[in-house]
PQR file with spaces between the fields and no chain letter, atoms N, CA, C, O and H, PARSE charges and radii, in Angstrom:
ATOM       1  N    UNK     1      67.622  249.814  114.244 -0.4000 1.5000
ATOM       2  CA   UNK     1      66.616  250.840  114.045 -0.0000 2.0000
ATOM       3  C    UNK     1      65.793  250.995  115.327  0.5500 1.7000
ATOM       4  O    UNK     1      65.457  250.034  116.020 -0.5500 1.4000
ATOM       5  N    UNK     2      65.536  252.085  115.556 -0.4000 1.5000
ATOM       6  CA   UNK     2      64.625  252.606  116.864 -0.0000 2.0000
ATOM       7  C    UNK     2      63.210  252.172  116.619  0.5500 1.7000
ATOM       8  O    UNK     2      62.688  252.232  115.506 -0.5500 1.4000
ATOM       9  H    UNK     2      65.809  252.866  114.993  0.4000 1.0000
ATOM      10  N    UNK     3      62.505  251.657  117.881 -0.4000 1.5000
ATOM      11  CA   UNK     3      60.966  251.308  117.583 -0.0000 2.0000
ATOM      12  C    UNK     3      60.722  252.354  118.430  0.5500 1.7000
ATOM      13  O    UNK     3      61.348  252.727  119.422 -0.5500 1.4000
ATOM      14  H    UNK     3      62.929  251.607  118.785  0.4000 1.0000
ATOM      15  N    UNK     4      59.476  252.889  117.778 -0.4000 1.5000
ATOM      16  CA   UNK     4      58.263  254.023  118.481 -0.0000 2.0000
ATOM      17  C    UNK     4      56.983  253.125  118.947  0.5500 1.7000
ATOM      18  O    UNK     4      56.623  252.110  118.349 -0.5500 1.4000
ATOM      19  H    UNK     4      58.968  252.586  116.972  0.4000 1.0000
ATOM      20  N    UNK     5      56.231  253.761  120.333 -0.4000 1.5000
ATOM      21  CA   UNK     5      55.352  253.407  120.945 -0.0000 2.0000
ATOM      22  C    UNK     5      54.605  254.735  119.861  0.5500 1.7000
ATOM      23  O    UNK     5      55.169  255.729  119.404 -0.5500 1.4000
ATOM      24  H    UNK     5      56.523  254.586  120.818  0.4000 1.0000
ATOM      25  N    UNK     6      52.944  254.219  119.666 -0.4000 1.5000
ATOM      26  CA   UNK     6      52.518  255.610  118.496 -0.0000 2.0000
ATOM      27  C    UNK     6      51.290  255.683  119.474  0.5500 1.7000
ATOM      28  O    UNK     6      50.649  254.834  120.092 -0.5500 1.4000
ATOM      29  H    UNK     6      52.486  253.411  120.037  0.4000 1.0000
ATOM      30  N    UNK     7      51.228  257.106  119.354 -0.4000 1.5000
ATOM      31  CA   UNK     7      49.564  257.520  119.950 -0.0000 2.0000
ATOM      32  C    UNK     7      49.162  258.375  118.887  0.5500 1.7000
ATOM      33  O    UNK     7      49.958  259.131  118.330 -0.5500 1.4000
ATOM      34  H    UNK     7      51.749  257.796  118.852  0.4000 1.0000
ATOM      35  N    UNK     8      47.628  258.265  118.496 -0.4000 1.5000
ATOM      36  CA   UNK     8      46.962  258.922  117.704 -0.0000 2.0000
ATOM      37  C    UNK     8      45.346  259.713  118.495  0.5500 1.7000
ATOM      38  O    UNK     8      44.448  259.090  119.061 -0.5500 1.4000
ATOM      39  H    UNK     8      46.981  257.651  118.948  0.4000 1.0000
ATOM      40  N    UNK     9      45.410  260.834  118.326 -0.4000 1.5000
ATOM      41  CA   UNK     9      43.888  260.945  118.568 -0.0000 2.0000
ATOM      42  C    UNK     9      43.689  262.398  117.786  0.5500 1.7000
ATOM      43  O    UNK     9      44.731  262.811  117.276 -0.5500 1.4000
ATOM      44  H    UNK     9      46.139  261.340  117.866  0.4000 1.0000
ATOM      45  N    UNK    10      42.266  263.418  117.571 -0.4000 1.5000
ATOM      46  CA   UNK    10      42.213  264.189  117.304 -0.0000 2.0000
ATOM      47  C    UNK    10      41.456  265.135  118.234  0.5500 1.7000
ATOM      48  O    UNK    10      41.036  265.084  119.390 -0.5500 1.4000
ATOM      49  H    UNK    10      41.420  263.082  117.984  0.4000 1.0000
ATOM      50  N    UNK    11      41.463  266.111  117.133 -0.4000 1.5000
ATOM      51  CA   UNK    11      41.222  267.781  118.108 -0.0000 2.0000
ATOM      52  C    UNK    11      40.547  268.470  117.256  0.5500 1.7000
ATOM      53  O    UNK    11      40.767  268.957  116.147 -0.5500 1.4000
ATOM      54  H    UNK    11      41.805  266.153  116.194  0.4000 1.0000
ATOM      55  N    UNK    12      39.214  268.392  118.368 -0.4000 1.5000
ATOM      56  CA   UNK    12      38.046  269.426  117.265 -0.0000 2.0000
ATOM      57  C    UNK    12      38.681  270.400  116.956  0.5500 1.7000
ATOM      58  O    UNK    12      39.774  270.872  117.269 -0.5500 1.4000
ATOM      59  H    UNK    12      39.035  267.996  119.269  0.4000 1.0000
ATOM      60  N    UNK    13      37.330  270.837  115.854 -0.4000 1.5000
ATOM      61  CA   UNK    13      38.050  272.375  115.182 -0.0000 2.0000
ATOM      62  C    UNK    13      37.516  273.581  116.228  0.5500 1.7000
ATOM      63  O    UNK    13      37.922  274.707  115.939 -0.5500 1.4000
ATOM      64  H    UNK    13      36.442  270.454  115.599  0.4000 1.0000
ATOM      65  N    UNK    14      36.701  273.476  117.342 -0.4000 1.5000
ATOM      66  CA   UNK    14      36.294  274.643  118.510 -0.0000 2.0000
ATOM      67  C    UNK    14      37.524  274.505  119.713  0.5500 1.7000
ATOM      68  O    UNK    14      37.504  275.209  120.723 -0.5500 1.4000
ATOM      69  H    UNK    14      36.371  272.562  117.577  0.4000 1.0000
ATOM      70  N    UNK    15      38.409  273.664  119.488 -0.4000 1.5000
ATOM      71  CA   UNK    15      39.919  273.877  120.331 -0.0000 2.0000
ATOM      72  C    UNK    15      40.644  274.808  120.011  0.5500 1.7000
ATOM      73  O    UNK    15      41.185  274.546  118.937 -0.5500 1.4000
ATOM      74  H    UNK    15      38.426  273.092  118.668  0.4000 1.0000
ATOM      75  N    UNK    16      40.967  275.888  120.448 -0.4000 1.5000
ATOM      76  CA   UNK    16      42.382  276.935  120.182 -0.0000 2.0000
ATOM      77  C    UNK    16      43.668  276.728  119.835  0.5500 1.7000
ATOM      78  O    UNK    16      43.688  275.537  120.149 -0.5500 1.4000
ATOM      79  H    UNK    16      40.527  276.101  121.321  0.4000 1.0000
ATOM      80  N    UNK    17      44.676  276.921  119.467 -0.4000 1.5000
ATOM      81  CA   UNK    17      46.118  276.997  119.284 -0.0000 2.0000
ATOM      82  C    UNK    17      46.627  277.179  120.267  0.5500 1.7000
ATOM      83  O    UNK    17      47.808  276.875  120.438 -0.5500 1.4000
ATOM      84  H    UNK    17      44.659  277.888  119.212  0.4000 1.0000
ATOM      85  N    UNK    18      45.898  277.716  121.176 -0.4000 1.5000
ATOM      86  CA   UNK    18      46.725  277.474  122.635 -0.0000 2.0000
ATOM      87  C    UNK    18      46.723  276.845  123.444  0.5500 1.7000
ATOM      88  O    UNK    18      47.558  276.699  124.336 -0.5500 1.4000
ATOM      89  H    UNK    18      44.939  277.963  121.038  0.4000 1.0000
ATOM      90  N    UNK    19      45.258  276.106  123.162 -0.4000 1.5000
ATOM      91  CA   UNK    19      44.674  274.772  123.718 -0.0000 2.0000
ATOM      92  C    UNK    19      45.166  273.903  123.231  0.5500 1.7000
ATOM      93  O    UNK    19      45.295  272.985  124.041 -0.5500 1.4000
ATOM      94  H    UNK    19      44.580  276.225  122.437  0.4000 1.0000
ATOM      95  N    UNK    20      45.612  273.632  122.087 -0.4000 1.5000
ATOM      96  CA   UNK    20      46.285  272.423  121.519 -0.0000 2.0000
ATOM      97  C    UNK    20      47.559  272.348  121.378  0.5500 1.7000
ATOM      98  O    UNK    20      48.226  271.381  121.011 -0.5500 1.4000
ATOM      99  H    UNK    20      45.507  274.378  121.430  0.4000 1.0000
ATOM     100  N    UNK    21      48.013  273.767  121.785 -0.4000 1.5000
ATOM     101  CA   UNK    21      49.821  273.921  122.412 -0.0000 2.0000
ATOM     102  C    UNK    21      50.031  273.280  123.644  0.5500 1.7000
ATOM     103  O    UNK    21      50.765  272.360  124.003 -0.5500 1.4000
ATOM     104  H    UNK    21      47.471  274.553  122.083  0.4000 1.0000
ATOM     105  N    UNK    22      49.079  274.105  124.285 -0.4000 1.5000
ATOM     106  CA   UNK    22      49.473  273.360  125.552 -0.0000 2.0000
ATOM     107  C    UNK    22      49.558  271.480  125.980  0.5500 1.7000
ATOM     108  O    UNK    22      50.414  270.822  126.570 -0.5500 1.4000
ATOM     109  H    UNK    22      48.483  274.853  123.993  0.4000 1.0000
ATOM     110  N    UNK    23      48.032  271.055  125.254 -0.4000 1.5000
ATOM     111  CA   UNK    23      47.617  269.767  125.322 -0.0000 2.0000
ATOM     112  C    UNK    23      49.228  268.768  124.809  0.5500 1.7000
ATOM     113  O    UNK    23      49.630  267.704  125.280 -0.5500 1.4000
ATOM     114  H    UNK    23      47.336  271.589  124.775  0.4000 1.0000
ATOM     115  N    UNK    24      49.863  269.664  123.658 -0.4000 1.5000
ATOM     116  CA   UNK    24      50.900  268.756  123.116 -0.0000 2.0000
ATOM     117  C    UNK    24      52.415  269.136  123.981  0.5500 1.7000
ATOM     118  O    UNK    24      53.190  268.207  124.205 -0.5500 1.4000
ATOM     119  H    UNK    24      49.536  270.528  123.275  0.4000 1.0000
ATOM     120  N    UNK    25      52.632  270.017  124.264 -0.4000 1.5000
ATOM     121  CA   UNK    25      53.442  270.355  125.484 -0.0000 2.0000
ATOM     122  C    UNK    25      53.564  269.371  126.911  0.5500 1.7000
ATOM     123  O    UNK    25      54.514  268.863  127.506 -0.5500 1.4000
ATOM     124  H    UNK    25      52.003  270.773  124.081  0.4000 1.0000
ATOM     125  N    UNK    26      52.034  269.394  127.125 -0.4000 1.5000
ATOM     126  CA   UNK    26      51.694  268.532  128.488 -0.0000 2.0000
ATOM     127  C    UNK    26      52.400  266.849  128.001  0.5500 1.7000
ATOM     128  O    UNK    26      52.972  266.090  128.784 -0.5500 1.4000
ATOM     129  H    UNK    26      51.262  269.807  126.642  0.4000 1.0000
ATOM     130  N    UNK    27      52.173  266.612  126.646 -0.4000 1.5000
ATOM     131  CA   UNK    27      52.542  265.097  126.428 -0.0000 2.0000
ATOM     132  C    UNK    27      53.832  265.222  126.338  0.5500 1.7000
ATOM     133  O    UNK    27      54.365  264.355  127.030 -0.5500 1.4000
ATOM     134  H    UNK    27      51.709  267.229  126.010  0.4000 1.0000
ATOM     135  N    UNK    28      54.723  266.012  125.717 -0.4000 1.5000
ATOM     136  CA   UNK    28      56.044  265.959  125.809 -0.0000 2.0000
ATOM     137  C    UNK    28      56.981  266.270  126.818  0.5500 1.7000
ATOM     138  O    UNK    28      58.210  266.200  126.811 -0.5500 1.4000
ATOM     139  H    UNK    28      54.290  266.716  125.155  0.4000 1.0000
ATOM     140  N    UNK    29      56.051  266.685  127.826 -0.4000 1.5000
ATOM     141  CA   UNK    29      56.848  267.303  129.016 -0.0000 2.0000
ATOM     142  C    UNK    29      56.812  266.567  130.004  0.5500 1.7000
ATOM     143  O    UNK    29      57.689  266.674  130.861 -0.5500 1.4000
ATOM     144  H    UNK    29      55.052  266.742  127.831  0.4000 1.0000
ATOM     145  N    UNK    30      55.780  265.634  130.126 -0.4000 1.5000
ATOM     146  CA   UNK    30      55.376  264.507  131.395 -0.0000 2.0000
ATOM     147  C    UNK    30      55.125  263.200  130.677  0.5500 1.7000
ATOM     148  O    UNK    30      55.587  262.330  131.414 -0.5500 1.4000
ATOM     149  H    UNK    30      55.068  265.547  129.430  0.4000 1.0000
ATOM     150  N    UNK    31      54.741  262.781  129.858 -0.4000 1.5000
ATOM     151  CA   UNK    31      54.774  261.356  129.253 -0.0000 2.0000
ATOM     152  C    UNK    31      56.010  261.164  128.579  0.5500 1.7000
ATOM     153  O    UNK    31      56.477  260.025  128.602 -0.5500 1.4000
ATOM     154  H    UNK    31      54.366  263.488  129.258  0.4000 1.0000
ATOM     155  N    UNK    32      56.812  262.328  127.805 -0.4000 1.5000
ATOM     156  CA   UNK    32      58.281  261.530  127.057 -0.0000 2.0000
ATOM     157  C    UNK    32      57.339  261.562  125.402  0.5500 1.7000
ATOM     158  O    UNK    32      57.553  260.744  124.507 -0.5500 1.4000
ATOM     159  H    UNK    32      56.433  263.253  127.786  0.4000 1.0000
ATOM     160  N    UNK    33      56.763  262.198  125.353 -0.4000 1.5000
ATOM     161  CA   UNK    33      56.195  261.991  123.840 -0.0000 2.0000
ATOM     162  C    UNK    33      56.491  263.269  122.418  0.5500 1.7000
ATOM     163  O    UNK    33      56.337  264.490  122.453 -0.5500 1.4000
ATOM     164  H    UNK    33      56.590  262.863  126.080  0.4000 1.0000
ATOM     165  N    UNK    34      56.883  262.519  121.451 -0.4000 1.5000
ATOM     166  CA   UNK    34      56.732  263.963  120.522 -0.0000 2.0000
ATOM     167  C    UNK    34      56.295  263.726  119.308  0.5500 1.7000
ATOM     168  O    UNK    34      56.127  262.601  118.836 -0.5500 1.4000
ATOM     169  H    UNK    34      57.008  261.527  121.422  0.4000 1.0000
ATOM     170  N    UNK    35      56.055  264.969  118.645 -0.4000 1.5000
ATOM     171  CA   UNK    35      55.020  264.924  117.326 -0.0000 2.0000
ATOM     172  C    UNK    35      55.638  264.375  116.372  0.5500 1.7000
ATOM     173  O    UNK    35      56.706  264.750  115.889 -0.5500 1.4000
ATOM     174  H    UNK    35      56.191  265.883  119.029  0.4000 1.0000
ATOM     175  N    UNK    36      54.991  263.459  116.058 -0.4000 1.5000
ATOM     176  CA   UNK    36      55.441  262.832  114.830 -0.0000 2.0000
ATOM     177  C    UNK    36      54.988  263.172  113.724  0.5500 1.7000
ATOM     178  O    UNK    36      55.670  263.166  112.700 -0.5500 1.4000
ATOM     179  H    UNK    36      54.123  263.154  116.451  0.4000 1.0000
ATOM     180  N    UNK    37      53.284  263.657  113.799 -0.4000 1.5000
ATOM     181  CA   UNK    37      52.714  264.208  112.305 -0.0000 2.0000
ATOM     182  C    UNK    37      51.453  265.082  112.854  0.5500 1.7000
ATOM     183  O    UNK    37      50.965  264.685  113.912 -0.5500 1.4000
ATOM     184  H    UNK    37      52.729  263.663  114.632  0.4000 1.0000
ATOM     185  N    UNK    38      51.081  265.827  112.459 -0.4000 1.5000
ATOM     186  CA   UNK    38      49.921  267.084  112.636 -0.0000 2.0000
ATOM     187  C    UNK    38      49.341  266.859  111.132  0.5500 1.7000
ATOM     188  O    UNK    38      49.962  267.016  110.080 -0.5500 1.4000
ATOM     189  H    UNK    38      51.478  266.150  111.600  0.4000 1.0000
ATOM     190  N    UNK    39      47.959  266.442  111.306 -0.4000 1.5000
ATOM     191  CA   UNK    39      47.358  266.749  110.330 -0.0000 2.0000
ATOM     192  C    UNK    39      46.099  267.401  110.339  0.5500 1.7000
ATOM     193  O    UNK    39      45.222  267.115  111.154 -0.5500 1.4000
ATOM     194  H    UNK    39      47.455  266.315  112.160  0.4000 1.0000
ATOM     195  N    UNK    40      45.959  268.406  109.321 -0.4000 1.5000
ATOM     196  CA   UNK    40      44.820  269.571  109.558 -0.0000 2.0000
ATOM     197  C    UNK    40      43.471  269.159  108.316  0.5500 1.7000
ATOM     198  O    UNK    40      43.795  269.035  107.134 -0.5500 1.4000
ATOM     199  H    UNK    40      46.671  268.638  108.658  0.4000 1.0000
ATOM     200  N    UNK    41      42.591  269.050  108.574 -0.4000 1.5000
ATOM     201  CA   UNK    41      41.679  268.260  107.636 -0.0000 2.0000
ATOM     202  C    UNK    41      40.362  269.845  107.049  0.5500 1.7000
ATOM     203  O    UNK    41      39.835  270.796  107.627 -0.5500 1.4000
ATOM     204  H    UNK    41      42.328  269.151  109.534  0.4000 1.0000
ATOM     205  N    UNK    42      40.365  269.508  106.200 -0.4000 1.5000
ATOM     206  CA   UNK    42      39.257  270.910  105.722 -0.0000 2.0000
ATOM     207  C    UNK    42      38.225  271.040  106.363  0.5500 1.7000
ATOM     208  O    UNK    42      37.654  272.129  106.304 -0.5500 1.4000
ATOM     209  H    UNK    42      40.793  268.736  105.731  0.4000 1.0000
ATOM     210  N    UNK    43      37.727  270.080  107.087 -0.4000 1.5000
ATOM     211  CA   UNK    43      36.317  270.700  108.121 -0.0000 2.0000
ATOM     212  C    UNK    43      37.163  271.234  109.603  0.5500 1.7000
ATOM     213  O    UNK    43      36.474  271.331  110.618 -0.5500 1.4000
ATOM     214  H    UNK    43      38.190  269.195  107.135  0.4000 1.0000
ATOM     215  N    UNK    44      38.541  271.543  109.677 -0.4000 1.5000
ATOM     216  CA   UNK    44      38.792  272.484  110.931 -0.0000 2.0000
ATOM     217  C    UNK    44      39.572  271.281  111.551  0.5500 1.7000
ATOM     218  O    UNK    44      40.618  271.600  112.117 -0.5500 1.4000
ATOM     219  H    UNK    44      39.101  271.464  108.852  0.4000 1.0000
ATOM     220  N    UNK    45      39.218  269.819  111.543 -0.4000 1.5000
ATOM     221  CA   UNK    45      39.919  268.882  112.672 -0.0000 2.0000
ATOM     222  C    UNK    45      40.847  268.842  112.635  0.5500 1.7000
ATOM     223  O    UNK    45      41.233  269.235  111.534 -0.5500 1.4000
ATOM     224  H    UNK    45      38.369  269.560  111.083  0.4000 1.0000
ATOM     225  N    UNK    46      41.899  268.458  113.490 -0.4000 1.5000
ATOM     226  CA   UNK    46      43.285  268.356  113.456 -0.0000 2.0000
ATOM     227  C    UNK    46      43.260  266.735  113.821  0.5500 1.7000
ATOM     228  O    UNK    46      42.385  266.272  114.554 -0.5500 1.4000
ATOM     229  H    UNK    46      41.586  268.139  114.384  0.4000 1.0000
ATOM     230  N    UNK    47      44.449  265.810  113.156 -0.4000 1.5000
ATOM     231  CA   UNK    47      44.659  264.709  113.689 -0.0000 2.0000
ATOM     232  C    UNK    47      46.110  264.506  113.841  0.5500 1.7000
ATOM     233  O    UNK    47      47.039  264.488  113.034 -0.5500 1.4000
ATOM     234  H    UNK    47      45.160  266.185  112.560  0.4000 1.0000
ATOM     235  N    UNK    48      46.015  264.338  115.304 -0.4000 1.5000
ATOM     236  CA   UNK    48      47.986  263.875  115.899 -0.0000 2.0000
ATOM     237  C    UNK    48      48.308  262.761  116.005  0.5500 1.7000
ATOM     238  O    UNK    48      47.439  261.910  116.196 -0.5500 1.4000
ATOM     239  H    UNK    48      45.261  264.353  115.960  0.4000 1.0000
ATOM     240  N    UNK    49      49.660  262.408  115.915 -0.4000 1.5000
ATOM     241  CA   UNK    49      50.299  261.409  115.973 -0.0000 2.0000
ATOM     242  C    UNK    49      51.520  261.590  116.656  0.5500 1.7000
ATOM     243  O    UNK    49      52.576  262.066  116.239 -0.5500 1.4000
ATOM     244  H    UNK    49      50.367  263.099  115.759  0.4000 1.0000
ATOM     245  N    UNK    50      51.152  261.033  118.033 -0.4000 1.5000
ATOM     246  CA   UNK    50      52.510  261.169  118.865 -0.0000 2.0000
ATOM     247  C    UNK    50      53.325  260.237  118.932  0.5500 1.7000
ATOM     248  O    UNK    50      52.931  259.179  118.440 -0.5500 1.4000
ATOM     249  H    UNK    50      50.294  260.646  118.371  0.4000 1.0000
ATOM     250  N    UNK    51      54.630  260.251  119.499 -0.4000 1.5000
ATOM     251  CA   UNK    51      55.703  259.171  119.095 -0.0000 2.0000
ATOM     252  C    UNK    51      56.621  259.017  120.335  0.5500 1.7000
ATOM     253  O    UNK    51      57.000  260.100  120.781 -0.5500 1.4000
ATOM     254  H    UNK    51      54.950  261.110  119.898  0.4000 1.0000
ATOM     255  N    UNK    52      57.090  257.861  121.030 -0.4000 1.5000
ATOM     256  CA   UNK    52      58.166  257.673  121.937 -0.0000 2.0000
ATOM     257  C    UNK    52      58.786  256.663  122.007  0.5500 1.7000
ATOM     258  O    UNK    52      58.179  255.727  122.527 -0.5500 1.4000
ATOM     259  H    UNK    52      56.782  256.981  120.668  0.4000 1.0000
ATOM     260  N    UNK    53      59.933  256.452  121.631 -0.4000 1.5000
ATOM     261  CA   UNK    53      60.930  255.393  121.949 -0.0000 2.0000
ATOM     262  C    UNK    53      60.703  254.443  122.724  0.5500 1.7000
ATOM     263  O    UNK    53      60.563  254.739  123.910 -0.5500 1.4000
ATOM     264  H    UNK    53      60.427  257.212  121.208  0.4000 1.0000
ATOM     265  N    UNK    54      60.608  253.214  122.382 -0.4000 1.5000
ATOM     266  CA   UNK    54      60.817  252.213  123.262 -0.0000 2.0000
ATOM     267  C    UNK    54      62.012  252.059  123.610  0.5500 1.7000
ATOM     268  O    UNK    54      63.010  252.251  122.916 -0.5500 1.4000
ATOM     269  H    UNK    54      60.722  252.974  121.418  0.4000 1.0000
ATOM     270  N    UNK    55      61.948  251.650  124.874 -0.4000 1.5000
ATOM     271  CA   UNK    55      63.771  251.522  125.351 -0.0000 2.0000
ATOM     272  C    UNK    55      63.756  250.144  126.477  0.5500 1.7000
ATOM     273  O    UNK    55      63.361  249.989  127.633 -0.5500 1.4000
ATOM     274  H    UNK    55      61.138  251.494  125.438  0.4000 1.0000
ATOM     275  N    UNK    56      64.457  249.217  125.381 -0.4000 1.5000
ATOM     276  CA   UNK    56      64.455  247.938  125.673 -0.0000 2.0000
ATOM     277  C    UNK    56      65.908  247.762  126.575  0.5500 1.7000
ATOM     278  O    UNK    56      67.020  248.236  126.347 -0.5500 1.4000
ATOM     279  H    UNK    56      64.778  249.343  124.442  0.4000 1.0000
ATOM     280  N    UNK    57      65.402  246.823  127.771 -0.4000 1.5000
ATOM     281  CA   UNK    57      66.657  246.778  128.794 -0.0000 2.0000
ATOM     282  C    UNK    57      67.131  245.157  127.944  0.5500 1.7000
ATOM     283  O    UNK    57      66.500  244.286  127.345 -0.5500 1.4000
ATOM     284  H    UNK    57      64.498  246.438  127.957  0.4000 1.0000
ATOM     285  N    UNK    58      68.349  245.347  128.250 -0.4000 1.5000
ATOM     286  CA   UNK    58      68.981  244.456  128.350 -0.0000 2.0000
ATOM     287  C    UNK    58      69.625  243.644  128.839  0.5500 1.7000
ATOM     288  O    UNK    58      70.743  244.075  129.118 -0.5500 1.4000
ATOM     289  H    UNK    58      68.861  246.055  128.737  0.4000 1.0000
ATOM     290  N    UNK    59      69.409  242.236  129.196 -0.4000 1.5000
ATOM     291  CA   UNK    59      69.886  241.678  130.238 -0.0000 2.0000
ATOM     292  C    UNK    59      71.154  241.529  130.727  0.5500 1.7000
ATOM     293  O    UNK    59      71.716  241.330  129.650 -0.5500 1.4000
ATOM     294  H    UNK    59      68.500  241.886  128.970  0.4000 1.0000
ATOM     295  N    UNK    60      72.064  241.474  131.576 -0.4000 1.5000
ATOM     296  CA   UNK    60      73.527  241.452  131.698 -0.0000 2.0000
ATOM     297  C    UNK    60      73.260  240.442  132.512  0.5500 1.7000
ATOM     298  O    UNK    60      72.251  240.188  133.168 -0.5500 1.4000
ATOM     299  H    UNK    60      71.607  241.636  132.450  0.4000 1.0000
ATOM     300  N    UNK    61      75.086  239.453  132.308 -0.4000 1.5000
ATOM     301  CA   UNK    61      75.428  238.831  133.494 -0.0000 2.0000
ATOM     302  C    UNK    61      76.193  238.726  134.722  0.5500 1.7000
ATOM     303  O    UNK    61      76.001  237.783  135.489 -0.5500 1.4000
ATOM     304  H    UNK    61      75.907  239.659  131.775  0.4000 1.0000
């Protein structure tokens, strides 16, 4: 089974959809990260949960 590295943070509700496109774009495009869960809360906040593979080397001889 694959292990995920997890990032969580949120996004006021005075951020745009294009502001928070871009913000999640920027993580998947230069860190290696993708959405794992979007959650939208009734006072406007959004809370993310980003996700990236750990990728374990393995030793050879």
């Amino acid at each position: 089974m694959a292990e995920y590295e997890l990032q969580q943070f949120e996004v006021s509700r005075t951020e745009s959809r294009g502001a928070v496109r871009k913000l999640l774009t920027e993580h998947a495009e230069y860190g290696g990260w993708e959405l794992a869960r979007l959650r939208r809360y009734p006072d406007g906040t959004r809370r993310v949960w980003l996700r990236r593979r750990i990728i374990r080397v393995m030793r050879t001889l």
